[in-house]
C-alpha atoms as one frame of an Amber mdcrd trajectory, in Angstrom:
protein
   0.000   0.000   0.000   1.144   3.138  -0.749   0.341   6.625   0.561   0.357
  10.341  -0.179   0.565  12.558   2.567   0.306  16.093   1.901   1.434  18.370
   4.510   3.485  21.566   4.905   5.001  20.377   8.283   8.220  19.306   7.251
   9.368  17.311  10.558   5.290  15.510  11.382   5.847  14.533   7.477   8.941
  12.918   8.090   8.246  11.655  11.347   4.920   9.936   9.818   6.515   8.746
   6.645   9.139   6.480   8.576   5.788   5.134  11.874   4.385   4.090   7.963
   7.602   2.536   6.600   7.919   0.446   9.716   4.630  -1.032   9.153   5.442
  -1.986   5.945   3.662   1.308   3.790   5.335   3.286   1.430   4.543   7.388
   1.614   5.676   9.985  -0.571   5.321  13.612   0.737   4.203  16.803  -1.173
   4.341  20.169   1.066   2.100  21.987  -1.507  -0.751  21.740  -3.588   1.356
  21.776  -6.363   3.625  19.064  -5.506   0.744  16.674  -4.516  -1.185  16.992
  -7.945   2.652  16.499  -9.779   2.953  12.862  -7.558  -0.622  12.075  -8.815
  -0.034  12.732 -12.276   2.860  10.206 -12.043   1.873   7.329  -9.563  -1.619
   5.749  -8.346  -1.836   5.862  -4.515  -3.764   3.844  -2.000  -4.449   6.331
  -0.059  -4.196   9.856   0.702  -3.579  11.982   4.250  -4.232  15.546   3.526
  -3.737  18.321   5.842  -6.503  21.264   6.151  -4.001  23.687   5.946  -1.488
  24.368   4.064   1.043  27.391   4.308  -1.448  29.551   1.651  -3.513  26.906
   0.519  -6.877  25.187   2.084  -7.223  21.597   2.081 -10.699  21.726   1.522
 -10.022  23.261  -2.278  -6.953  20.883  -2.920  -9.299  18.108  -2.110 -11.789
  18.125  -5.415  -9.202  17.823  -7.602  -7.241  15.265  -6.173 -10.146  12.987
  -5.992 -11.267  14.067 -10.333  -7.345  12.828 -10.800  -7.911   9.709  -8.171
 -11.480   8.936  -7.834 -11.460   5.862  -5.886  -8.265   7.282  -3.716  -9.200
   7.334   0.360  -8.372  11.126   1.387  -8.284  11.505   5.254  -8.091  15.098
   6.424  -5.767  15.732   9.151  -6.200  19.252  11.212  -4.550  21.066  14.444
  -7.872  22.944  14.354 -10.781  21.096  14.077 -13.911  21.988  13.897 -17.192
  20.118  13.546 -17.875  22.459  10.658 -14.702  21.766   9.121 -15.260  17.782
   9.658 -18.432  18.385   7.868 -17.256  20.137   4.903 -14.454  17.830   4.327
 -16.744  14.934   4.455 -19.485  16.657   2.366 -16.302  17.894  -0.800 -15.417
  13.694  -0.534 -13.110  12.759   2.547 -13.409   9.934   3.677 -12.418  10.424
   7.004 -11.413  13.440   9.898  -8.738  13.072  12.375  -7.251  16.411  14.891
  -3.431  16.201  15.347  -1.621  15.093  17.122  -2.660  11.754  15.424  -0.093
   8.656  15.298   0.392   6.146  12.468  -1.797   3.886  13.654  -4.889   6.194
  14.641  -4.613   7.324  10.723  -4.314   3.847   9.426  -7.132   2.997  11.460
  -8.994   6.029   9.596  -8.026   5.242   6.448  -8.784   0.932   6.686 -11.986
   0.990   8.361 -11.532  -3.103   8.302  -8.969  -2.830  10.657 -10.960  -0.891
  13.410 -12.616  -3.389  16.107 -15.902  -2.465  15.968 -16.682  -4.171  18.926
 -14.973  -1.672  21.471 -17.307   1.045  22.967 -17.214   4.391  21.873 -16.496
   6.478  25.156 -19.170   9.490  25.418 -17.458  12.156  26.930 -19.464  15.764
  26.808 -17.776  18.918  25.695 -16.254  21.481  27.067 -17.822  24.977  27.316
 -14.723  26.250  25.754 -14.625  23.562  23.197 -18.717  24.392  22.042 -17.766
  28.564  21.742 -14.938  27.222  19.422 -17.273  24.630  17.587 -19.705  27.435
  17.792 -17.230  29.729  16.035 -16.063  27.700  13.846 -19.835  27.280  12.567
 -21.164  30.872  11.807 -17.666  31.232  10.248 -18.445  28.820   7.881 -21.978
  30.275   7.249 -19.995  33.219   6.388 -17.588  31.989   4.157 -14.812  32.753
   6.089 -15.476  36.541   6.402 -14.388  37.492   9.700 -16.295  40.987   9.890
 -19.555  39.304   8.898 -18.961  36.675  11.901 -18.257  39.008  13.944 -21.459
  40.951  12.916 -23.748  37.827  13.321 -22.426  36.751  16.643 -22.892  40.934
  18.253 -18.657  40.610  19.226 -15.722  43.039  18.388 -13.942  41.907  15.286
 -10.944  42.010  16.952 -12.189  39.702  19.641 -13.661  36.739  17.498  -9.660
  36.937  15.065  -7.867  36.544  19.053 -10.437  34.022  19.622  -9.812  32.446
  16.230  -6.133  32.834  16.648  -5.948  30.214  19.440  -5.682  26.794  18.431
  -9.207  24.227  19.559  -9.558  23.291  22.899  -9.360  20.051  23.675 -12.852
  18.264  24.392
């Protein structure tokens, strides 16, 4: 099996490439949009790990067109800020899967080879945080704005400057 992960972080890249080597999966990295589409137009992956954001690039609009140039390719979109409305987005544009980092080898291969997850084992409910629904919150009328930070800040009655500090932070755990 062989894997594409696309990811501007040189060292997690790196780091992730060799956890997959050791388990017996090869992984070519691309940093940039650019790069990734450049591997696809040369050699058929497996799979595909994409990250949400890239230095000036989104994720989200890499993802269509890797998936017209591999249709039956498994993207999983891996995020330091997730967001339920980022997780839905992704899923809704063709991902088919969502994992927040810090995620290790085996949490991704999990997501990406649903056969290998024991679906026996309980899920463990765990409410979350007040802190954790403002950003999910956030993250929400943000997306009903496309991204317009004035309009959010509009909608939700708050000081512009308030909701980009509050954006600025990275998600709170659950």
């Amino acid at each position: 099996m062989s894997l594409l992960l696309i990811d501007d972080d040189e060292v997690f890249t790196s780091v992730l490439r060799r956890a997959l080597q050791r388990r017996g999966y090869a992984a070519d990295i691309a940093h940039t949009g650019a790069q990734a589409l450049d591997f696809l137009a040369h050699q058929d992956y497996s799979a595909c790990v994409l990250d949400l954001r890239l230095q000036e690039e989104s994720g989200l609009k890499l993802l269509p067109e890797l998936l017209i140039r591999a249709p039956t390719m498994p993207v999983l979109i891996l995020t330091a800020y997730a967001s339920l409305a980022t997780a839905v987005a992704a899923v809704k544009a063709g991902a088919c899967n969502y994992l927040a980092k810090p995620a290790g080898a085996d949490e991704i291969l999990q997501a990406l080879l649903p056969a290998a997850v024991d679906s026996s084992l309980p899920l463990a409910e765990q409410p979350m945080s007040v802190d954790r629904l403002e950003w999910e919150h956030l993250q929400k009328v943000l997306a009903q704005h496309d991204g317009n930070i004035s309009a959010t800040a509009r909608s939700l009655n708050m000081h512009r400057r308030t909701l980009q500090r509050k954006l600025a932070k990275k998600p709170v755990r659950c």
